[in-house]
Each structure stands twice: as structure tokens, then as C-alpha cells.
C-alpha positions as CSV (number, residue, x, y, z in Angstrom):
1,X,-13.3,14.2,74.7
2,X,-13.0,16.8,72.1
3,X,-11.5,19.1,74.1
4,X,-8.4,16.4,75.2
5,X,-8.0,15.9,71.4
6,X,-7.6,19.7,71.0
7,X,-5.0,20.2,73.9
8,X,-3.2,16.7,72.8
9,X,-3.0,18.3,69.1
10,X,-1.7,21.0,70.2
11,X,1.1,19.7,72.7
12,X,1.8,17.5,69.2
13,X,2.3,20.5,67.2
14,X,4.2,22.8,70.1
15,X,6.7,19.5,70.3
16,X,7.5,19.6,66.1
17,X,7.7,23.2,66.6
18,X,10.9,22.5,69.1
19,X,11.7,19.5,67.5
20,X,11.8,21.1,63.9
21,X,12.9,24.7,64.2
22,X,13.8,24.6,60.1
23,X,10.5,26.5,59.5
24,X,12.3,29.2,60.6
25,X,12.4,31.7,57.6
26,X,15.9,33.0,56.7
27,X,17.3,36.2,57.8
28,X,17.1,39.1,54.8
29,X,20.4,40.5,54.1
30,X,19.8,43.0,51.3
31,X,23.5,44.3,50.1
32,X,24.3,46.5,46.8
33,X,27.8,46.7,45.8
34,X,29.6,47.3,42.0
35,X,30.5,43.8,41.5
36,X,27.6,42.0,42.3
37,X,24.4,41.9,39.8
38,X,21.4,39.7,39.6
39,X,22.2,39.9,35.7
40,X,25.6,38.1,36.7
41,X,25.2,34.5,37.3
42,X,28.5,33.8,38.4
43,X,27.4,36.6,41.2
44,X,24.3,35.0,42.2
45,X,25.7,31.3,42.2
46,X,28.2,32.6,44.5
47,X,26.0,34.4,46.7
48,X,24.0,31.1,46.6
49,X,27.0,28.9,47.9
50,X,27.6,31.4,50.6
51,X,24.6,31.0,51.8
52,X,24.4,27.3,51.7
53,X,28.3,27.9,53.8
54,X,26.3,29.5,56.4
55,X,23.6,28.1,57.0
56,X,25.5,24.8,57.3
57,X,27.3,26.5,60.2
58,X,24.1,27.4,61.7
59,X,23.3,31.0,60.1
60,X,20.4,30.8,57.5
61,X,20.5,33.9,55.1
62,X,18.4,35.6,52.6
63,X,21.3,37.5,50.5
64,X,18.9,39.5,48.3
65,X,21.5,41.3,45.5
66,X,20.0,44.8,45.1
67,X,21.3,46.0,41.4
68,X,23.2,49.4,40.4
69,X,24.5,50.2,36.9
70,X,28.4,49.8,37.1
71,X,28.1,53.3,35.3
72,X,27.7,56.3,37.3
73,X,27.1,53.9,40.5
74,X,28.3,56.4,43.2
75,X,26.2,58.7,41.7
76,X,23.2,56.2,41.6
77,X,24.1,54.8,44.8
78,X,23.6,58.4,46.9
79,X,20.7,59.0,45.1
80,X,19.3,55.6,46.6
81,X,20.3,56.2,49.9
82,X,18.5,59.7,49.8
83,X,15.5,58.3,49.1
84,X,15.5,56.3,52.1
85,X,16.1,53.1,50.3
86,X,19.1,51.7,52.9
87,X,20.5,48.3,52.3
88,X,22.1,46.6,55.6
89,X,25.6,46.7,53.7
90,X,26.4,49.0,51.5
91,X,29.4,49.4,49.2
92,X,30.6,52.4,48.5
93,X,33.1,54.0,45.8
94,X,33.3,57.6,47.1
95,X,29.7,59.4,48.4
96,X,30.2,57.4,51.6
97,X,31.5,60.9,53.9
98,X,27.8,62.4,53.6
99,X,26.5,59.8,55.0
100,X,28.5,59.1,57.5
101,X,27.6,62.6,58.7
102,X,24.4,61.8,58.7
103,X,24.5,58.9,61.1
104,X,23.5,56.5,58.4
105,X,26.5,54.3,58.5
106,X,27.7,52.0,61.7
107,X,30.5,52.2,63.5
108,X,32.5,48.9,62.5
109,X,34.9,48.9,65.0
110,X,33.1,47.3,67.7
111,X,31.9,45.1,65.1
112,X,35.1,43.8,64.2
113,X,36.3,43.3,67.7
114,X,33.9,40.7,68.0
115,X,34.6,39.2,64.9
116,X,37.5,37.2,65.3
117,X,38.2,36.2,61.5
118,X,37.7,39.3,60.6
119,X,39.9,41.2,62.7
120,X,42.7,38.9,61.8
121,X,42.1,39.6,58.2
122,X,42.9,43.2,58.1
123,X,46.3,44.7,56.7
124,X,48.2,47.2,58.8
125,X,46.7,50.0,56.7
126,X,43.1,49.1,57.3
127,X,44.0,49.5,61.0
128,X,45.0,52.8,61.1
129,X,42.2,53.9,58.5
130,X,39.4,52.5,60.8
131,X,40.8,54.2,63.5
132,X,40.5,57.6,61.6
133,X,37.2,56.5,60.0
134,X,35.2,53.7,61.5
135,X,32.6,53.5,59.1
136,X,34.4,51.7,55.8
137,X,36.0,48.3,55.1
138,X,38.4,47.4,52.3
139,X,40.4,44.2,53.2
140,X,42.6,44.2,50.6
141,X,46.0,45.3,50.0
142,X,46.5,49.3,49.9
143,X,46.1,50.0,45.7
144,X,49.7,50.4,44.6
145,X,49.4,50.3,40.9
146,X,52.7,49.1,39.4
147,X,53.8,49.0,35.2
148,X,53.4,45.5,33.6
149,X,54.4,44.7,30.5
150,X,54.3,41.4,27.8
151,X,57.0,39.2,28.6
152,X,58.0,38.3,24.8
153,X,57.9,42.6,23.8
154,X,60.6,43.1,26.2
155,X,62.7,39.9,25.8
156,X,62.0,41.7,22.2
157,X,63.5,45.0,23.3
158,X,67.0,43.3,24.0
159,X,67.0,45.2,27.5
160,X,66.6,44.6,30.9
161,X,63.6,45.2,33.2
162,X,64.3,49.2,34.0
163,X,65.1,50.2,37.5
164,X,65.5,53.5,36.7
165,X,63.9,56.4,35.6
166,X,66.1,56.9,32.7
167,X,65.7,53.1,32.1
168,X,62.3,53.8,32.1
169,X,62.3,56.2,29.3
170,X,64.9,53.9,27.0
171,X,62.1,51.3,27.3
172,X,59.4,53.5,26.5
173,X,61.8,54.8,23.2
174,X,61.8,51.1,22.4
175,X,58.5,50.1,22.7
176,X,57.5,53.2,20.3
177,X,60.4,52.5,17.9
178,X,60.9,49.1,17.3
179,X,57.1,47.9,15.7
180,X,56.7,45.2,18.4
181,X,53.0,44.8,17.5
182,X,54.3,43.8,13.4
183,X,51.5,46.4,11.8
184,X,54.6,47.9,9.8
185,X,54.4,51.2,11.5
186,X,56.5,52.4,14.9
187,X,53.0,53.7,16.6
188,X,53.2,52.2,19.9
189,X,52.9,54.2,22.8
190,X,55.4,53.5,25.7
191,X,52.7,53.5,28.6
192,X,49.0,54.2,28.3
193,X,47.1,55.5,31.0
194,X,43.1,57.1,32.2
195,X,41.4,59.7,33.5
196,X,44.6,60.8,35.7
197,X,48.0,60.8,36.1
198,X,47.7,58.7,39.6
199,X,49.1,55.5,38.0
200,X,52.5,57.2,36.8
201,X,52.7,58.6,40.5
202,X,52.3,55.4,42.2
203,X,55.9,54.7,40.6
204,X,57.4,57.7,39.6
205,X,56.6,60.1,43.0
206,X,58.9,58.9,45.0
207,X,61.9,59.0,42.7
208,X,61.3,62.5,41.7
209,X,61.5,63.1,45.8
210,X,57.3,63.4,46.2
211,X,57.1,61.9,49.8
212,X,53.6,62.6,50.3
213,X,50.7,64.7,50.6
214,X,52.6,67.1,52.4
215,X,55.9,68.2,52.8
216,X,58.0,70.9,53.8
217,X,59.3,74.4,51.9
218,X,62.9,75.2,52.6
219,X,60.9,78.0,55.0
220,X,60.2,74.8,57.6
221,X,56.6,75.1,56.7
222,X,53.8,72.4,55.6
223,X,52.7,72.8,52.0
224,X,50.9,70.7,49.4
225,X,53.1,68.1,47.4
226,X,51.3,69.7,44.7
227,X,53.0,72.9,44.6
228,X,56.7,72.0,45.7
229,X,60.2,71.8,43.2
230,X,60.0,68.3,43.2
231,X,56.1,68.1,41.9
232,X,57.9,70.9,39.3
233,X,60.4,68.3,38.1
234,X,58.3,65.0,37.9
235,X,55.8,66.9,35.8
236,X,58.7,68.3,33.6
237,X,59.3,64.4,33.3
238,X,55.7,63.9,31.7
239,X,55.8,66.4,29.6
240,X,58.8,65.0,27.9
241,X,57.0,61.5,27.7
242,X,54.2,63.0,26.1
243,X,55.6,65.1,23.7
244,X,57.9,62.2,22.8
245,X,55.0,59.9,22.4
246,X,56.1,57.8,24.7
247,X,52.9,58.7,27.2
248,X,49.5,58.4,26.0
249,X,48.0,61.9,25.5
250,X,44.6,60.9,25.1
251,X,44.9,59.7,28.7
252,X,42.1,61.9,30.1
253,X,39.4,60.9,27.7
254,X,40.6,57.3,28.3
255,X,38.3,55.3,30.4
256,X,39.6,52.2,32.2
257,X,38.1,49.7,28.9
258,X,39.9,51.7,26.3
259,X,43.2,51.8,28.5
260,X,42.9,48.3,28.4
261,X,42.5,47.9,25.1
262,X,45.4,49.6,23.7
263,X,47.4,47.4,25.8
264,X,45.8,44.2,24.5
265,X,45.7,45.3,20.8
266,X,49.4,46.6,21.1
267,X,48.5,50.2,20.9
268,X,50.1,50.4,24.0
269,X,53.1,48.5,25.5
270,X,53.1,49.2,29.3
271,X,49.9,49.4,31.2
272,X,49.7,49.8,35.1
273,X,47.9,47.2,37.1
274,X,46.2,48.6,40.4
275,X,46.6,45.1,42.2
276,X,48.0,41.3,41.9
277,X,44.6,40.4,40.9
278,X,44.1,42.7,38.3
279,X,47.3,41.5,37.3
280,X,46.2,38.3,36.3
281,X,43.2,39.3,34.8
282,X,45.1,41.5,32.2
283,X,47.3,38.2,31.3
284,X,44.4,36.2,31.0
285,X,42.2,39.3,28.7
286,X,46.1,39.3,26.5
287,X,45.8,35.3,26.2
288,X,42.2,35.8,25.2
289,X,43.0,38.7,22.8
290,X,46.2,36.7,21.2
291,X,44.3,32.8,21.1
292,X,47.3,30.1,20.5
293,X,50.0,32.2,21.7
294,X,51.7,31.6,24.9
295,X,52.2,35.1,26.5
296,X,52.9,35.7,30.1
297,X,53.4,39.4,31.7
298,X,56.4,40.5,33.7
299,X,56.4,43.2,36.7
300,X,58.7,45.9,35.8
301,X,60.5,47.0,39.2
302,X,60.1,50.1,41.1
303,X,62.4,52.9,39.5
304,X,65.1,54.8,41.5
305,X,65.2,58.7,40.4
306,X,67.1,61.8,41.7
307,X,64.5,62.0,44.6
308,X,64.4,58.6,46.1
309,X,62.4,55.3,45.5
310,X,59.5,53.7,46.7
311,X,55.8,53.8,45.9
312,X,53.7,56.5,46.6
313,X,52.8,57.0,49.9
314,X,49.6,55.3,51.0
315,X,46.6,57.6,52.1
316,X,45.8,56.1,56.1
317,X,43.6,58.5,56.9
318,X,40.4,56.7,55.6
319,X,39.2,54.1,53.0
320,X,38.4,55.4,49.5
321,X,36.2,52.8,49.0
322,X,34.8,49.7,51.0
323,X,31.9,48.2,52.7
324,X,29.9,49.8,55.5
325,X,27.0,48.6,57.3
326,X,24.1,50.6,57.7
327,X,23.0,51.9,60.8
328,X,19.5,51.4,60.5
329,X,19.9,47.5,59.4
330,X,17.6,45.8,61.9
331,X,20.3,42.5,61.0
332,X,23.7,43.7,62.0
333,X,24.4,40.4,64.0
334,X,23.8,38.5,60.6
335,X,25.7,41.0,58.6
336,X,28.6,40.6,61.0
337,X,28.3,36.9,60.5
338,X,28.4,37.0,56.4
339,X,31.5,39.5,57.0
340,X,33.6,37.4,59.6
341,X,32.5,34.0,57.2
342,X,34.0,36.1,54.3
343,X,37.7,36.4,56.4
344,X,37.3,33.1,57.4
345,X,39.6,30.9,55.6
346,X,36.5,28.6,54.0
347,X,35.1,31.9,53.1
348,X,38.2,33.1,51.1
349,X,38.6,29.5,49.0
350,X,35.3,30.6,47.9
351,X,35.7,34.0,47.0
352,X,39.3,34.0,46.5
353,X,39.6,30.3,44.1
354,X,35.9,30.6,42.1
355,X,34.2,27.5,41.1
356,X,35.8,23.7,40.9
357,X,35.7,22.4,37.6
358,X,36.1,25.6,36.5
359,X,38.6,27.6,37.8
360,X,40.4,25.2,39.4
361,X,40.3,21.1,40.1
362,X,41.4,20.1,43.8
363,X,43.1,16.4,44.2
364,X,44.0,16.3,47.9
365,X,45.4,19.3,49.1
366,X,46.7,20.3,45.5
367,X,45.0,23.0,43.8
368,X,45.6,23.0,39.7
369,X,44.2,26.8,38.5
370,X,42.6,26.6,34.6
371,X,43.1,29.5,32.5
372,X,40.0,30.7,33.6
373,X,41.0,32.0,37.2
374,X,42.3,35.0,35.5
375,X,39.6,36.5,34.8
376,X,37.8,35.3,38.4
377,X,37.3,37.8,41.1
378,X,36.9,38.3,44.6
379,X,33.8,40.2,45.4
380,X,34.0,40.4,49.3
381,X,38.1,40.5,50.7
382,X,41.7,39.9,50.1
383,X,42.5,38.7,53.8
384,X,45.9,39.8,54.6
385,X,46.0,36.0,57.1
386,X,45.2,34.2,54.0
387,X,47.6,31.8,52.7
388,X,47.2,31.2,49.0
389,X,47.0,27.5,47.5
390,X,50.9,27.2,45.2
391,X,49.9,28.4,41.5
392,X,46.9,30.9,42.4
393,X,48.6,33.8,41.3
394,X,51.1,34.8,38.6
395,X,55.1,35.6,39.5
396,X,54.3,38.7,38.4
397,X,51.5,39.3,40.4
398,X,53.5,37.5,43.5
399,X,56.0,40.2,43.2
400,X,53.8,42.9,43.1
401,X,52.6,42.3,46.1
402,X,55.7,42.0,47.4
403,X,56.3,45.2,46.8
404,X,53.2,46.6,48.4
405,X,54.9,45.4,51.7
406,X,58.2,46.0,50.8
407,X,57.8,49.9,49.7
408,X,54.5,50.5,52.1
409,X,55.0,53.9,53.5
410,X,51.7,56.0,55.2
411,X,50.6,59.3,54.0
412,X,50.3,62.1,56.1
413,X,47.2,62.8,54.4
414,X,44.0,63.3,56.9
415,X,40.0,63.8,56.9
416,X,39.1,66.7,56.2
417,X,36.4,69.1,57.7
418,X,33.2,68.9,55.5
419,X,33.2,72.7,54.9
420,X,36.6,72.4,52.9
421,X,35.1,70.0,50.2
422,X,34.6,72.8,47.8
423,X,38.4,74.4,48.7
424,X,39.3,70.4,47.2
425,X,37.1,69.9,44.4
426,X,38.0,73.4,43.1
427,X,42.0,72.8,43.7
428,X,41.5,69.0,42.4
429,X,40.4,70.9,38.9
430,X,43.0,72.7,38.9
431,X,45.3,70.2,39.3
432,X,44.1,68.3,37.0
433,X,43.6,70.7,34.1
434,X,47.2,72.1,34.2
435,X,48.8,68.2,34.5
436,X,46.6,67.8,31.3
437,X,47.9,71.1,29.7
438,X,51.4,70.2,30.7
439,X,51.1,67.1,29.1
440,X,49.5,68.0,25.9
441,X,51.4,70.5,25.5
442,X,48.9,73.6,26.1
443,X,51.0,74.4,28.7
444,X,54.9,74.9,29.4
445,X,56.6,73.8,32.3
446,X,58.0,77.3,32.4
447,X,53.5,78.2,33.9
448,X,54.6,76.4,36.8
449,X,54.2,78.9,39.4
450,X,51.2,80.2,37.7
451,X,49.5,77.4,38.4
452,X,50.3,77.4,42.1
453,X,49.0,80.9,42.4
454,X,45.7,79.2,40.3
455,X,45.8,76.3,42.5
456,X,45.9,78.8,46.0
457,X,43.3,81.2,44.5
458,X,40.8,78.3,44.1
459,X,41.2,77.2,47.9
460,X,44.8,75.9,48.1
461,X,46.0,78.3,50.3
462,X,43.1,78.2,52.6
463,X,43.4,74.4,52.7
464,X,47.3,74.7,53.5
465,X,46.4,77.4,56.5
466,X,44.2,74.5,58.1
467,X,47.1,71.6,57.4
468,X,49.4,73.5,59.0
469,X,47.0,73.5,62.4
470,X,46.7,69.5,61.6
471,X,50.3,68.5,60.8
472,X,53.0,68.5,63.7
């Protein structure tokens, strides 16, 4: 009798277990990226509600948030992954080459074949990268920063949005002469800047006739952009601005917060924005920084010089920065799902939109965005098949992505060999130092062509001896 109990039990149990298959524990996805931190809890309700998204469709995830200081976190981030501490997606903002090399990242394209939302998402440029390098994903439009500036300083200015280069400079004069920001002194920079010069490029390389990483001498031969007439003459150009204090010479020392904060506190009156997003979320920090004043920002267009116009050409060869998936994840099926739902167009109302009730209220099929969407995020994608809801972004930001599409043009940059990387770091310095010098002022224009011979000594004219095997 006690044995027909036992074997009935059991056949009772073995039916729930069909029956209820919800005692299934949830699949751990650990992931470490910049913008996500268990100290945020705007990240962690997110990641919550993505999960809840899944596992509604079937998919039950453990998204465990592994935290990285914001500061230093490629640095911190490569140090982790040494250790042998691997996440199953990893974020990366440079450090990511290495280990690729080391067969610790995944080959996504495969991945993404099978990943219909996902491969519908992706821009034209994220195409052609994965085909150079497989191993990083960044769905969002190519980073095309573009000059902003407050609507009411240059309705101020009495002149028209500049669409030239010499228009340029008569706004930049104005800005710095007319005391827009009412302290009683005309001590406003033009355009403010950090770390680098890349931000004036994005704009100002094509009209000075920079077409891209490469180009050729009037021999027929490949060189570095870096080293040509036309590099000569657009540096020439900020020299001027920065002698005339129209360019902000503290722009190396500058981090990203203080750039920001000259434009906000009117130290500053044109500040480049690397995306429509980040558009949006330097209107809403100038509405938070000016309470009770209705200021909007306007898009300054693209400037036409003696060289051309256009932005600057966009680097295809691989992505700077991105998401890969780690090679050693024993969950790459459920890393592919979070991924695809992330593309997916329920996906991108959640990362894209933020919270209802607070970013937005929905009514139907009409969306009505509080102030507080401009300071709200998207921590996964940008899908290029997405269609915004009417009012989600700013005209200005609108346009600028506009122009990303309109003025797209690829690089003929490429990967590089690991065994050049100190030939680049060295001739990045270089680089770097003499735009400084030029700028401050340390340096004349007329040192030109000794920095060239600088810039070869250090590894430039090894590195131009291999582009010339690469480029056609």
C-alpha cells in the first residue's frame, strides 16, 4: 500500500512539474556598460521592466547590472576582463581590439542574422563596420557632432544662422562682443570645446577641403589628412579663433562637464552636440540652468568654405564604441533575445520614451513629452527602423539628424595591424600637442612642416608606407 502511495505521489508531483514549468529559475544575464549602475534607479527600474517585457513574451531573465565607475571605465573595464571576470555583454568605449584578439569577444554577425529586429535596426554604417569588425554593436546614428546655439542669443545677434565659414567667425565676433549673457563685460567665448579639436572638424573639415583620413599629394600618392595643405589652412583657421577669443583655449584641460557648463552659464555661446539626443538634453540642462525662462536651441547649418562642405567623413572601418558579447557567455541565445527585444519596436518605446507619467503621458496613440524627456536616455539603441512618436525630439535635434543622412560620407580609414598601435599613439601625440600649440599660440602656423617631419619621425611615415599597400 505504501509503496502505490509513493509511486501515486510521485506521478502527482512529475504532472505539476509539466503542468507548472514557472519554477524554472530565470536565465543570468550579467552585463556592464557606462550608463547603467545599480546606484541609478532609473537604470535598475528599467532593466526591471525589460525584464518583466520578456518574460511576458516567453523569455525569463536575470539582468544582474555589474557596476564600473563612469571615470576611467575603459581603463577599469580591461582590467576586469584580465582578471577573468567576463560578463555575457560587455560594453566597451575603446580597449575592446585586445580582446578581440584574444578570442574573448563573439562574432555577432551570425548573431544578427538570426535576429530579425535587430538586423533591421542597423544604419548603413553599422553594416559596413561589422563587416570590417564583427565583434562590436552601436545602433545609433554615426556621431556627427554639429554647433548649437540659444535661440534668443542669436535672434540677439541680429544675424542669420551662418552657412559659411566667414559667417561663422562674424557670429563668433558677436557672441564675444555684444555681452549677451548681461554680466557687464564682453567675455563670452564664440565656441567652447574638450579634450580635442574633433568637434570643430566634424563641421569645419570638409570646407577647408579635409575629405578624409586619407588623401592624395599632388605626387598621386596616399598620405595622412594630417599632414596635407588643406589640414595647413583649417588649422591656420583655429589659430585665428583662438587668438581672437573666439575659440576656447582652455579646450584641452576642458572635460565634457566643464564644456557644458560654460555653455549653460554663458561663458560660452556655441557648444557642439555629438547627437539629436544629446541635443535635447543640453536644452533641457539650459531650461534647468535659466528656471522661468522659455529658451529653446537652434541647429546652426553646415558651413561651406574654400574646400567644400559636408561633415566629416565617417570612420566605417569599425565601431569606436558598442556592445559585444562575450565569447565565453554560456547564454548567448538569451543575450541575443535581450538584444533583438531592444530593436524591437516595444523595446525602443521603452528605452527610447522613459517612463509614463513622467516623461511622457500616452492618450490613444498620442504621445505628450514633459520637460523631463530631455534629460532621458537610451541605454541600449537608436534603431535606424524606428519611427518616433510626433514631439519626441526637438526641430533642432530633427534637423540634425537630418544632416547625418544628408552629408553622410564613409572614411577610407581601416583596422589597423596590432603591431602599429605604438606608430598611432606616438603620432596621435603629436598631433595633438602641435594643434594645442597652434592654438594657444606656442606655436606658429609658419612650424607647419616641422611638425610633419615630428609627426613622420614618431611612426607617421611608417604608418603611411603600410596605407599605401591598403588603399587602392
Amino acid at each position: 500500500m505504501l509503496k502505490k502511495l509513493l509511486l501515486a505521489s510521485t506521478a502527482l508531483v512529475f504532472g505539476a512539474a509539466l503542468a507548472f514549468p514557472a519554477f524554472a529559475q530565470a536565465v543570468p544575464i550579467r552585463i556592464v556598460s557606462k550608463d547603467l549602475l545599480t546606484t541609478n534607479p532609473d537604470d535598475v527600474a528599467h532593466v526591471e521592466r525589460i525584464e518583466a517585457a520578456l518574460r511576458a513574451k516567453g523569455t525569463d531573465l536575470d539582468i544582474q547590472i555589474v557596476d564600473l565607475p563612469s571615470s576611467g571605465y575603459a581603463d577599469a573595464l580591461g582590467v576586469m576582463l584580465l582578471s577573468g571576470d567576463i560578463p555575457d555583454l560587455i560594453y566597451f568605449q575603446g580597449g575592446d581590439q585586445k580582446m578581440a584578439e584574444q578570442g574573448i569577444l563573439e562574432d555577432l554577425n551570425p548573431w544578427i542574422e538570426k535576429s530579425p529586429n535587430l538586423k533591421a535596426a542597423l544604419w548603413p554604417h553599422n553594416v559596413e563596420r561589422l563587416a570590417h569588425y564583427p565583434y562590436l554593436l552601436y545602433v545609433y546614428p554615426p556621431r556627427a557632432p554639429q554647433a548649437v546655439i540659444r535661440t534668443d542669443w542669436l535672434e540677439k545677434t541680429g544675424l542669420a544662422a551662418p552657412t559659411t565659414v566667414d559667417e561663422y567667425v562674424k557670429l563668433f565676433e558677436a557672441i564675444r562682443d555684444m555681452d549677451l549673457d548681461g554680466n557687464g563685460h564682453a567675455d563670452t567665448l564664440g565656441v567652447t570645446g574638450y579634450l580635442n579639436t574633433n568637434e570643430l572638424d566634424s563641421i569645419f573639415n570638409q570646407a577647408f577641403g579635409v575629405t578624409g583620413s586619407w588623401m592624395k599629394n599632388e605626387a598621386g600618392e596616399w598620405v595622412s589628412a594630417r599632414t596635407t595643405p588643406q589640414e595647413k589652412a583649417k588649422l591656420e583657421f583655429y589659430a585665428k579663433l583662438g587668438a581672437e577669443g573666439l575659440f576656447d583655449k582652455e579646450f584641452v584641460t576642458n572635460t565634457f562637464d566643464v564644456k557644458e557648463d560654460k555653455f549653460y552659464s554663458g561663458r560660452a555661446g556655441v557648444i557642439f552636440a555629438s547627437s539629436p539626443e544629446v541635443i535635447d538634453i543640453y536644452g533641457g540642462k539650459m531650461r534647468q540652468a535659466h528656471p522661468g525662462e522659455e529658451l529653446s536651441l537652434t541647429l546652426l547649418p553646415i558651413p561651406s568654405g574654400p574646400g567644400g562642405q559636408g561633415l566629416a567623413a565617417v570612420d566605417v572601418s569599425k565601431e569606436s564604441r558598442g556592445y559585444a558579447m562575450a565569447s565565453t557567455s554560456e547564454h548567448k541565445d538569451e543575450v541575443m533575445k535581450l538584444l533583438d527585444f531592444m530593436a524591437s519596436p516595444e523595446g525602443q518605446e521603452l528605452d527610447r520614451l522613459g517612463f509614463a507619467d513622467r516623461e511622457y503621458t500616452k492618450s490613444g496613440d498620442t504621445y505628450t513629452f514633459t520637460d523631463a524627456i530631455s534629460t532621458w536616455y537610451a541605454r541600449f539603441f537608436a534603431a535606424a527602423n524606428w519611427t518616433a512618436p510626433a514631439g519626441l525630439r526637438s526641430a533642432a535635434a530633427d534637423e540634425s539628424l537630418a544632416n547625418v543622412s544628408k552629408w553622410f560620407k564613409p572614411d577610407n580609414a581601416f583596422v589597423w595591424p596590432a603591431d602599429y598601435a605604438a606608430d598611432l599613439d606616438a603620432t596621435e601625440n603629436v598631433y595633438r600637442s602641435w594643434v594645442a600649440r597652434f592654438i594657444s599660440g606656442e606655436a606658429t602656423i609658419d612650424q607647419f612642416d616641422q611638425y610633419v617631419a615630428e609627426w613622420n619621425a614618431a611612426g607617421g611615415q611608417r604608418l603611411t608606407d603600410y596605407a599605401r599597400t591598403v588603399l587602392q
